[in-house]
VEXDREN-2710 file (C-alpha; in Angstrom, 1 decimal):
% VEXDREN-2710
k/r/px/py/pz
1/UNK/-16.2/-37.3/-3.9
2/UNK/-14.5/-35.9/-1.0
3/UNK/-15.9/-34.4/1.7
4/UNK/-16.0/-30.9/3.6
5/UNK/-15.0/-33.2/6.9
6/UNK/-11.8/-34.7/5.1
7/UNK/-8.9/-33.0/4.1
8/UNK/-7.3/-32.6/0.9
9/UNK/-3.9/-31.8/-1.0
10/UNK/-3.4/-28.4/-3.0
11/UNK/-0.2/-26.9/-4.2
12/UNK/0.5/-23.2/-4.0
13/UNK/3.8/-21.5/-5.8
14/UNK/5.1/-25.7/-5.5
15/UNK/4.7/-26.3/-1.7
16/UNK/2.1/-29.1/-1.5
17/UNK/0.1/-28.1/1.1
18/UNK/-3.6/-29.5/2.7
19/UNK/-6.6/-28.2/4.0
20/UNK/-10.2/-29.1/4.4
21/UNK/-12.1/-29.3/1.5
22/UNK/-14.3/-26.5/0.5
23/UNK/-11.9/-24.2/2.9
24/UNK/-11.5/-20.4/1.6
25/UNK/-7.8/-20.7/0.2
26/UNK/-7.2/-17.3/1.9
27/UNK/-7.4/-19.2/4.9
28/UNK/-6.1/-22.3/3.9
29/UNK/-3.0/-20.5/2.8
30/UNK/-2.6/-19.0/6.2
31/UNK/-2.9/-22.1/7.9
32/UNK/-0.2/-23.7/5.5
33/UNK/2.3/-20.4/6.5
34/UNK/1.1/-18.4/3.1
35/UNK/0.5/-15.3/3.5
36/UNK/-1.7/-14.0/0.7
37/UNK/-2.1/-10.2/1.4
38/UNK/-5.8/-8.7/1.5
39/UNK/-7.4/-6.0/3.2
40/UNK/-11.1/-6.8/3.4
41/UNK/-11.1/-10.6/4.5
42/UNK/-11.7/-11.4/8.3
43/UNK/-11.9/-14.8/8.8
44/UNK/-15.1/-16.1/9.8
45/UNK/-17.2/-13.6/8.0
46/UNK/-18.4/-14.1/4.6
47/UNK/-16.2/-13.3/2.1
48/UNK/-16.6/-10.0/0.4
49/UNK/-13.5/-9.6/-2.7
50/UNK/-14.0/-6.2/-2.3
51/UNK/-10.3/-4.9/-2.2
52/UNK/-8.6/-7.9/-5.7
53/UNK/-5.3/-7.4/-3.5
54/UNK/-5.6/-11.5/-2.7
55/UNK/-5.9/-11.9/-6.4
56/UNK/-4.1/-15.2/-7.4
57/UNK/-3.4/-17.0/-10.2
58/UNK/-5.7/-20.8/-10.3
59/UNK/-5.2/-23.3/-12.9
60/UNK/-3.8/-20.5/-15.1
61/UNK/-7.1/-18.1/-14.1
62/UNK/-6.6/-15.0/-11.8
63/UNK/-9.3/-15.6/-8.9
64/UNK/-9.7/-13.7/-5.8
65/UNK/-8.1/-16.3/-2.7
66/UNK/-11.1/-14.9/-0.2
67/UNK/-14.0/-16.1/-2.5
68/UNK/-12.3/-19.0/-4.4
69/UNK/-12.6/-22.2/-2.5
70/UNK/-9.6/-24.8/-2.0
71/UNK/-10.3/-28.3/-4.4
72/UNK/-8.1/-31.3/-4.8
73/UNK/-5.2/-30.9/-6.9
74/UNK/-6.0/-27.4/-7.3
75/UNK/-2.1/-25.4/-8.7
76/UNK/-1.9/-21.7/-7.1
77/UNK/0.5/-19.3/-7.7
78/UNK/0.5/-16.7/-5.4
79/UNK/4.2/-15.6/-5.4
80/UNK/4.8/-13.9/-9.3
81/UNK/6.3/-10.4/-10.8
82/UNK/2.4/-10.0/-12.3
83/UNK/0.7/-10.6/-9.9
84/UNK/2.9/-8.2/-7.7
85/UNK/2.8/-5.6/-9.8
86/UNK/-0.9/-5.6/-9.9
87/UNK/-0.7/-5.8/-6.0
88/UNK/1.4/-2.9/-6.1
89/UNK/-0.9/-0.8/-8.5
90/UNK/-4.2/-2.0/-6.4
91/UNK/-2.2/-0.2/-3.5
92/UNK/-1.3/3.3/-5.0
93/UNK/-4.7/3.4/-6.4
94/UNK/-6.0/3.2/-2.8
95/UNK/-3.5/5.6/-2.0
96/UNK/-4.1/8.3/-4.5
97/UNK/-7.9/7.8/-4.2
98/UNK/-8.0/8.9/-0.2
99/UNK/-6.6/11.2/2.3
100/UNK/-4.1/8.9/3.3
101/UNK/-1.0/10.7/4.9
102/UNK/0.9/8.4/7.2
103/UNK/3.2/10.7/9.1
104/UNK/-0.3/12.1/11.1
105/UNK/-2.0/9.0/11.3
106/UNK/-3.0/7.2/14.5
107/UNK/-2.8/4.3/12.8
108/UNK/0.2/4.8/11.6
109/UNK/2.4/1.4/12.1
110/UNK/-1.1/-0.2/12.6
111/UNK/-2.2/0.1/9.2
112/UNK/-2.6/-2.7/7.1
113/UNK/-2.7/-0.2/3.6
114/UNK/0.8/1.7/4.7
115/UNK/2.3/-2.3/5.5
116/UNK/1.4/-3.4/2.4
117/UNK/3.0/-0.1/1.1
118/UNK/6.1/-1.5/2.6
119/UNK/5.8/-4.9/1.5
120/UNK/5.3/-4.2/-2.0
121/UNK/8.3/-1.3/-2.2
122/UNK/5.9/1.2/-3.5
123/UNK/7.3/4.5/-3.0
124/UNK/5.7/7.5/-5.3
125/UNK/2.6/6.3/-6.9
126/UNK/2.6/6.7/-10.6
127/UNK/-1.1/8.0/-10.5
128/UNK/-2.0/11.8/-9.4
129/UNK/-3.5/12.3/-5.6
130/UNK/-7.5/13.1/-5.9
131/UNK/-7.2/14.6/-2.3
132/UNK/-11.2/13.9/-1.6
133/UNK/-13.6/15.8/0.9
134/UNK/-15.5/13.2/1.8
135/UNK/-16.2/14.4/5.5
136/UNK/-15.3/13.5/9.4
137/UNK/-18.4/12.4/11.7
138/UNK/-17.2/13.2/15.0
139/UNK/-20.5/13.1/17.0
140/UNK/-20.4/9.6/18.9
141/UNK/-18.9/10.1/22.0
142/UNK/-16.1/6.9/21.7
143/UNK/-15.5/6.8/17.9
144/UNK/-15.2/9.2/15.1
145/UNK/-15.2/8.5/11.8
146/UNK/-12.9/10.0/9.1
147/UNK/-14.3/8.8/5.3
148/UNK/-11.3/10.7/3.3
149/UNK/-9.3/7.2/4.6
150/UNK/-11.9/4.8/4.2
151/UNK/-10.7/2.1/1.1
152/UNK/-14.8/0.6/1.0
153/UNK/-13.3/-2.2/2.5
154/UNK/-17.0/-3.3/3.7
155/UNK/-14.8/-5.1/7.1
156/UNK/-17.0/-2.9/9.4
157/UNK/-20.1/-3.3/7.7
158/UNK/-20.0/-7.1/7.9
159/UNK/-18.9/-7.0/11.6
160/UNK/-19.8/-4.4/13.7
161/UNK/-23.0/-4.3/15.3
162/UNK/-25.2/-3.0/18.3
163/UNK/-27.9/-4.9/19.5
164/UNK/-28.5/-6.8/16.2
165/UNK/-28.3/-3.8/14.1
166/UNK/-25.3/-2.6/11.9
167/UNK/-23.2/0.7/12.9
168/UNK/-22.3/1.4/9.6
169/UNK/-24.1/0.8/5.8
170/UNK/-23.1/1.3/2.1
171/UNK/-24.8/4.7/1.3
172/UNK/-25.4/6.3/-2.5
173/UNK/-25.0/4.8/-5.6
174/UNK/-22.6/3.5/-7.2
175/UNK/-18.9/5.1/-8.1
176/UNK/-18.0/8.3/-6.4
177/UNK/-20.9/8.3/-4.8
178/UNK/-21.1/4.9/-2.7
179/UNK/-19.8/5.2/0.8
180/UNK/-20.0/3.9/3.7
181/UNK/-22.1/5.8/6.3
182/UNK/-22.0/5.8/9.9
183/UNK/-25.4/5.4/12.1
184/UNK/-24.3/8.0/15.1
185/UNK/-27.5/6.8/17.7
186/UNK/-26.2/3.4/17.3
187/UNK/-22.7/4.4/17.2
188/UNK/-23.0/6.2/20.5
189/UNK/-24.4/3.4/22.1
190/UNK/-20.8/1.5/21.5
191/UNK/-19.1/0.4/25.0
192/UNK/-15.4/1.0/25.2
193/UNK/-14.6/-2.1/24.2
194/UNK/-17.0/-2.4/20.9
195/UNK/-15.2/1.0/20.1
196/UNK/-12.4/-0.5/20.4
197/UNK/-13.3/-3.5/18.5
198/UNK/-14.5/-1.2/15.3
199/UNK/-11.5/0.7/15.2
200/UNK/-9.4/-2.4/15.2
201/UNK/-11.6/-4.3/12.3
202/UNK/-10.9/-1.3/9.9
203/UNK/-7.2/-1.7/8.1
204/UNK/-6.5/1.9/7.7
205/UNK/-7.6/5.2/9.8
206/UNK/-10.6/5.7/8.7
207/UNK/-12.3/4.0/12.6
208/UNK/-11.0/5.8/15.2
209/UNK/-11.5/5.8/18.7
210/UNK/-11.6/9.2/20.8
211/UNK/-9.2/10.0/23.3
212/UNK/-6.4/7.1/22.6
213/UNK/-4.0/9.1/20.5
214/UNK/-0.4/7.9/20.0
215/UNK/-1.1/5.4/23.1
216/UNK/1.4/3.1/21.7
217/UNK/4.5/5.5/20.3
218/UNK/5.4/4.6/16.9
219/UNK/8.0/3.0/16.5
220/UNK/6.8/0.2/19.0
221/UNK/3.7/-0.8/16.9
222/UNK/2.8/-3.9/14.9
223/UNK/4.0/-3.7/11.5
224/UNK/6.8/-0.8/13.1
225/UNK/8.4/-4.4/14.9
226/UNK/7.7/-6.7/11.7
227/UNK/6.2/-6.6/8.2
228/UNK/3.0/-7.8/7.5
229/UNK/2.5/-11.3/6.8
230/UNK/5.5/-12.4/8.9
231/UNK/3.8/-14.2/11.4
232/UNK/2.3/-16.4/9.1
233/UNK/5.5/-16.9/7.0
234/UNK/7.0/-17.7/10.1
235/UNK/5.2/-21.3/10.2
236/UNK/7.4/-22.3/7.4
237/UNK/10.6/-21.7/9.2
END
């Protein structure tokens, strides 16, 4: 029986690779210089598998690579025209389904949903735009709040807090009418710096804090220098 202290040998796409037993193989792929896209794992919080972008494919079974948990002699495949096709549709989907238009973005070359955009060549999405009204909650004085981009990624429900209590909560029932919802007394007791924080937890523009527009031009942003995933693809040389 091996133990979570000891480390153990996996295999992903045919690189044998290790990590500790029991490790999320989202993380344990990123540590081996994998990069397995996703866009509601942070690591260190509880896994959600809200967004199936991570989806991979486990001794022959598709399994999300936040929630599925890395076992000796366990075969991934991470790297295949399925499972980058279905990437790819997962993508357009969130695309068509939100109020997603790049060009006026602040989080344009910040965003994690454009990147993967780019990563995954998708250009016109086969599916027709919904163009939602879902509503902008401007009244916190650091952060406003713009649910036509949100993707119900869950990141800023799991992590951002005030004094113990979450900002922001699943609201409404299921389908079209679950959301996410913003608590404005707690959300205007945020410092600059836990503004900050909850804009940079969210992957797309849906978190954004007042009064910072365009403060880094695009053109000289993150994924505007390098496409996602290359820093960790970078460990492999």
């Amino acid at each position: 029986m091996v133990k979570k202290d000891e480390k153990i040998s996996f295999e992903i796409d045919g690189q044998t690779c290790s990590a500790w037993a029991g490790q999320p193989l989202l993380d344990a792929a990123k540590d081996n210089g994998i990069f397995i896209p996703s866009l509601c794992h942070v690591q260190g919080l509880k896994p959600a598998g809200s967004c199936r972008i991570c989806n991979v494919n486990v001794n022959g079974r598709n399994m999300t690579a936040c929630t599925t948990r890395v076992s000796a002699g366990m075969v991934v495949e991470n790297h295949t025209p399925e499972l980058n096709e279905l990437r790819k549709t997962i993508i357009e989907v969130l695309f068509v389904s939100g109020n997603h238009f790049c060009p006026s973005c602040e989080k344009s070359g910040n965003c994690e949903l454009q990147a993967l955009g780019y990563r995954y060549q998708m250009m016109v999405p086969r599916f027709p735009y919904e163009f939602p009204v879902k509503g902008v909650d401007a009244r916190p004085d650091l952060i406003y709040h713009d649910r036509n981009r949100c993707i119900m990624c869950k990141r800023c429900v799991r992590s951002i807090t005030k004094d113990g209590k979450h900002v922001f909560a699943l609201n409404g029932r299921g389908g079209e009418h679950l959301h996410v919802a913003m608590d404005v007394d707690l959300a205007s007791q945020l410092t600059e710096a836990e503004a900050q924080e909850a804009m940079d937890i969210c992957p797309v523009g849906a978190i954004l804090k007042k009064e910072q527009g365009f403060l880094v031009p695009i053109g000289e942003r993150k994924y505007d220098k390098a496409p996602i995933g290359s820093d960790i693809e970078a460990q492999n040389g």
